[in-house]
Every structure is written in structure tokens, then in C-alpha cells.
Phi, psi and omega in degrees: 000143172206154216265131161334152154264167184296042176321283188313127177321311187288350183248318171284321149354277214289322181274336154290331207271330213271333151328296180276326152312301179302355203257318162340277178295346163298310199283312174317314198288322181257030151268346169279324175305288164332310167313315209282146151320126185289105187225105176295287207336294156294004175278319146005296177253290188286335167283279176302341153304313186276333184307305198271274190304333177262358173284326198306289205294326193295322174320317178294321193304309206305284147349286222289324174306301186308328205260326174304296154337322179268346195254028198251173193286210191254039188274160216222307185222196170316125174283138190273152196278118140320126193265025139245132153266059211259332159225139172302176178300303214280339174096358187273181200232148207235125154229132184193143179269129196267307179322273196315316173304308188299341150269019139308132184298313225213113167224131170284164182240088163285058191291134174218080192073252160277024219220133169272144162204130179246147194218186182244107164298125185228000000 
């Protein structure tokens, strides 16, 4: 499943206005900021604090991905497919003419009892 692209005219609209709403509201507040008197005295203090705390954390994220990343198994790609198919996840026995299905439009699925069957609907 996957998600539509942005097709319709009115949803790439909408997905524009709501841009330029946010580019607004960014720029108003810190035209409300700007406005106010300048009081160095706690900036001081708070530019290296954040200077110091978002690098940190991001580093730990980082770290916490990397160790996640290692300890999950050693798989690289896909696990490759057998070339008989002969039983299913379930253990039930697959009988199907594989030639003819592959050019079917339409294929059905039967389970019956111990036994899977696929067939070409036509």
C-alpha cells in the first residue's frame, strides 16, 4: 500500500497555503521578538547551554541507533527464495501448475484440509 501523490489542484493549494501560513507565523513571532529591548544577560547562560545539550543528545540518538543497528541480526538483504515450493509457512502441501499460472490473469487459492491449490480463474 502506498500513499497518492499530491494530484489534485485543490490539495497542492492547500498544502501551499498551509506553508505560507507557517513561513508567517515563523517570521511574525520573531518580529514580535525583535521588537522588545535587547537583555543580553540570560543569553549567556542559554546559548551554551543548548550549545552543549543538542549536540549531546543528538550524539546519544545516535549512539542508541548504532547499538540498535548492531545487535539486530546479521542480515545484509533479503533472504533468498527456494526454487521449489512445495509447502507453505503452515506445512500444508502446494499443488499448482506453475507454467500455466504464470500467464493467468486471475489465480485462485484453495485450502483443503492438508492441502493448498492454486489454479488459473478464468
Amino acid at each position: 500500500m502506498f500513499r497518492e501523490t499530491l494530484r489534485p489542484f485543490w490539495r497542492r493549494l492547500l498544502h501551499a497555503l498551509l506553508l505560507l501560513l507557517g513561513w508567517v507565523v515563523f517570521f511574525g513571532f520573531w518580529w514580535k521578538v525583535l521588537r522588545r529591548p535587547l537583555s543580553v544577560g540570560p543569553l549567556f547562560v542559554v546559548i551554551p547551554l543548548i550549545a552543549i545539550v543538542v549536540p549531546a543528545v543528538t550524539f546519544y540518538w545516535i549512539m542508541h541507533n548504532i547499538h540498535l543497528y548492531r545487535q539486530r541480526d546479521a542480515r545484509r538483504s533479503a533472504p533468498v527464495a527456494g526454487e521449489h515450493y512445495d509447502r507453505d509457512w503452515h506445512g500444508r502441501r502446494v499443488v499448482a501448475e506453475w507454467e500455466g499460472l504464470r500467464a493467468a490473469r486471475e489465480i485462485s487459492i484453495e485450502v483443503v484440509g492438508d492441502v493448498k491449490r492454486y489454479e488459473a480463474s478464468e
